[in-house]
N, C-alpha and C positions, 0 to 999 in steps of 0.2 A: 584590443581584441577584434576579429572579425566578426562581425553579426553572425551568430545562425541562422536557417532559416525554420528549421521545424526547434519545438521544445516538448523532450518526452518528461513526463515526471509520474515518478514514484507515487503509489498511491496509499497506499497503508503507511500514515504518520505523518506523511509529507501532505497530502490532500484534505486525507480524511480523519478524523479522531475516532483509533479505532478501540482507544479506550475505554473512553468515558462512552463511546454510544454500545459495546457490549454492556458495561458494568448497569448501564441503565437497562436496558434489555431487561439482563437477568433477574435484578431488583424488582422488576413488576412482576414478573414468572412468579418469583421466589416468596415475594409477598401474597401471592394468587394459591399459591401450591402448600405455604406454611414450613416455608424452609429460612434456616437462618444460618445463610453461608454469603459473603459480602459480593456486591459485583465485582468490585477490584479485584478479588483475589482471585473470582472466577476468570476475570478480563486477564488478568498474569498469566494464570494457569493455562491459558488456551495458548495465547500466544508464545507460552517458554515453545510449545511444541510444533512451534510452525517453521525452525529451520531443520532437527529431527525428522520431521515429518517429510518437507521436501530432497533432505539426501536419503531418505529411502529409497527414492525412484532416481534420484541421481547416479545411484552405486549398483542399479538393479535389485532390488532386493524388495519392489516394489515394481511393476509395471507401471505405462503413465496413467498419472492418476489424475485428474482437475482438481484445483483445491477446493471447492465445496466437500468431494471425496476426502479428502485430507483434513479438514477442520472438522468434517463430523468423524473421523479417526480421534483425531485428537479432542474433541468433545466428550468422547465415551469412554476417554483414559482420563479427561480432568474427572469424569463423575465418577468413574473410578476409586480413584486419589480419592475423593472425596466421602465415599460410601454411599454418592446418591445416585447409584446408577436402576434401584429401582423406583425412584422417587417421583419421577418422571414418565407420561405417558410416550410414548413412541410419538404421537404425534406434537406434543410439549418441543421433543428432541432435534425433531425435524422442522419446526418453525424457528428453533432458537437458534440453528446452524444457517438458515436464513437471515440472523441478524448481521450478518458479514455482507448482505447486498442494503443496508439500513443506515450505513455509519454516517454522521453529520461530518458535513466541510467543515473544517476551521474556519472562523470568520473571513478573514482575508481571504478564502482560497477564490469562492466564484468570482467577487468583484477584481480581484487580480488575474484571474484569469481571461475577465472577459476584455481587461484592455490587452492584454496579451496577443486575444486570438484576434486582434485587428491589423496585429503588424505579423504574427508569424502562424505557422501551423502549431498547433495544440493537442498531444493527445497523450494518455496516459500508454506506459510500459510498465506493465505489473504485473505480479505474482499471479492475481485471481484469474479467475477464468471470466470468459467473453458474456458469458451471462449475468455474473455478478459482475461488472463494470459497467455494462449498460442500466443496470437495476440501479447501479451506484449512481451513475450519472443521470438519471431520471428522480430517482428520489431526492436529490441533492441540488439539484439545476447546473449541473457541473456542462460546461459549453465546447464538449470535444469535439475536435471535427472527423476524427476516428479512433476507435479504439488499439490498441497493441499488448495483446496479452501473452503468456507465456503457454498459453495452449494452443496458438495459434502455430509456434514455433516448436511444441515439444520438447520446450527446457524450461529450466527456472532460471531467474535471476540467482546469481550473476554468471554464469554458463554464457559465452562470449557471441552463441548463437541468438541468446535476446537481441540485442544492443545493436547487433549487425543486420540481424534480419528486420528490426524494425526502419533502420537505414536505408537498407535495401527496397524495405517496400516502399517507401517513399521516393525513391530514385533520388537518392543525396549520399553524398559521400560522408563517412562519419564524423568531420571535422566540419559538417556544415549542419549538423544536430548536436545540442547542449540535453544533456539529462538532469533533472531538477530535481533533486531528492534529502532527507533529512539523514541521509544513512550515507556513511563519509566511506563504507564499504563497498556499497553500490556504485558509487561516485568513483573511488577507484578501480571498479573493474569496469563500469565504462570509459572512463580514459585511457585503460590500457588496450581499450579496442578503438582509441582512437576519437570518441566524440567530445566534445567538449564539456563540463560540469558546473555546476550550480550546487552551494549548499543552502542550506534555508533550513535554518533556525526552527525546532519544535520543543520550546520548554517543555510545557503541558502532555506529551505524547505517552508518557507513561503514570496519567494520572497525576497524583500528589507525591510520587517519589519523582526523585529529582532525576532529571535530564541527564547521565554524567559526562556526555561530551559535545557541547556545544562551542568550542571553540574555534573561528576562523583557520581557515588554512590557507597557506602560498599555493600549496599544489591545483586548487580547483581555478576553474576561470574567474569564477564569484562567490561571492559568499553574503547573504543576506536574511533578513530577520523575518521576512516574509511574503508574499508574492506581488504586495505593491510596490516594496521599494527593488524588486526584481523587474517589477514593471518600467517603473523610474530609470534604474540602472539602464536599460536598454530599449529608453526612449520610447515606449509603449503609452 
C-alpha cells in the first residue's frame, strides 16, 4: 500500500464510547431525579435515532440542522417513548443533550493516536458539529491537529461531499487520505470517493450487546483491532 499522508477517523464508536459514557450520564440524573429507567436503554434509544434524524435534513424535510439540534430532537422523542417527558426539568434536558461533547476515548484511542500524529496529519470526520468535537477533544485529551465536521460541509456522512471536502481542505488528493472507522458503511462510501480505509475493531460499542459485525474484510486497505496496532501497521 501507499502511506497516506493525512488520517480522518470516525468519532462516534470509533474514538469515543458513546455508549457506556451516555448510559452513565443518565444513571446519575436518573438516580438524582428518582427514575428507574436503565442507561443502556436510554443510550439505545438515543442512538436508534441518529440515522432518522439525519435523513431528515438529507431529504429536506428538515432544514440544516447541527446535531446537538438533532439529538436534543431525538432526546424528547426517547422521553417520549418513554413517559418521561415531564420528569425532567428543561434544564435537566439541556445539560443531558450536552453529554454528547463528554464521551470517554476508548483506551487505546489517545495513546494511539498520539504515535500517529507524529508521522501523519490527524483529525476527526464526523457527524457532530464543530462545537461538540472541540468539547470532545478537550475533555478527552484527544491530539487533533484540526477538526472536520459535517457542519462545516453541510452534509452528513456518508453524503460524498464530507469525504471530499475534507480532502480538499487539506490539499490531498483522496487516495493520499485513509479514513479510520468502526462503521464498514462509512468505510465504503469513503472508498467509493476514492480515499483509502481503515477498519478498527469496536467490540464494546454497543454496551453488553454484542458487536454483530466485526469481521475483517479484503475490500478496506486495513483492518485492525485498535489504534495501536494501526499505529504498528504504518510504522507510527
Amino acid at each position: 500500500m501507499t502511506l497516506p499522508r493525512a488520517l480522518l477517523f470516525d468519532t462516534f464508536g470509533t474514538v469515543v464510547d458513546w455508549h457506556g459514557s451516555i448510559a452513565r450520564e443518565w444513571n446519575a440524573l436518573a438516580r438524582a431525579r428518582g427514575i428507574r429507567v436503565t442507561g443502556a436503554r436510554v443510550a439505545s434509544l438515543w442512538r436508534a435515532g441518529y440515522h432518522p434524524a439525519m435523513n431528515r435534513v438529507r431529504t429536506g424535510e428538515l432544514g440544516w440542522t447541527k446535531l446537538d439540534g438533532l439529538h436534543r430532537l431525538m432526546l424528547d422523542d426517547v422521553l417520549a417513548q418513554l413517559g418521561l417527558t415531564d420528569a425532567l426539568a428543561e434544564e435537566d434536558k439541556r445539560e443531558l443533550n450536552l453529554a454528547w461533547h463528554r464521551l470517554k476515548p476508548w483506551p487505546d484511542a489517545v495513546p494511539g493516536l498520539k504515535r500517529l500524529k507524529k508521522k501523519f496529519v490527524i483529525a476527526p470526520l464526523s457527524n457532530g458539529n464543530v462545537a461538540l468535537l472541540v468539547n470532545l477533544a478537550k475533555y478527552g485529551g484527544l491530539p487533533w491537529d484540526c477538526v472536520f465536521s459535517a457542519e462545516i460541509f453541510r452534509h452528513y456522512k456518508p453524503d460524498p461531499e464530507t469525504y471530499r471536502g475534507a480532502a480538499e481542505l487539506l490539499s490531498l488528493a483522496p487516495q493520499e487520505v485513509m479514513l479510520v472507522a468502526s462503521h464498514k458503511s462509512d468505510l465504503r462510501a469513503a472508498a467509493r470517493c476514492g480515499l483509502q480505509t481503515c477498519f478498527v475493531e469496536r467490540p464494546r460499542e454497543f454496551g453488553s450487546k454484542p458487536n454483530p459485525d466485526l469481521g475483517a474484510e479484503a475490500e478496506f486497505t486495513l483492518n485492525v483491532a485498535g489504534f495501536g496496532e494501526l499505529a504498528s501497521q504504518l510504522a507510527a
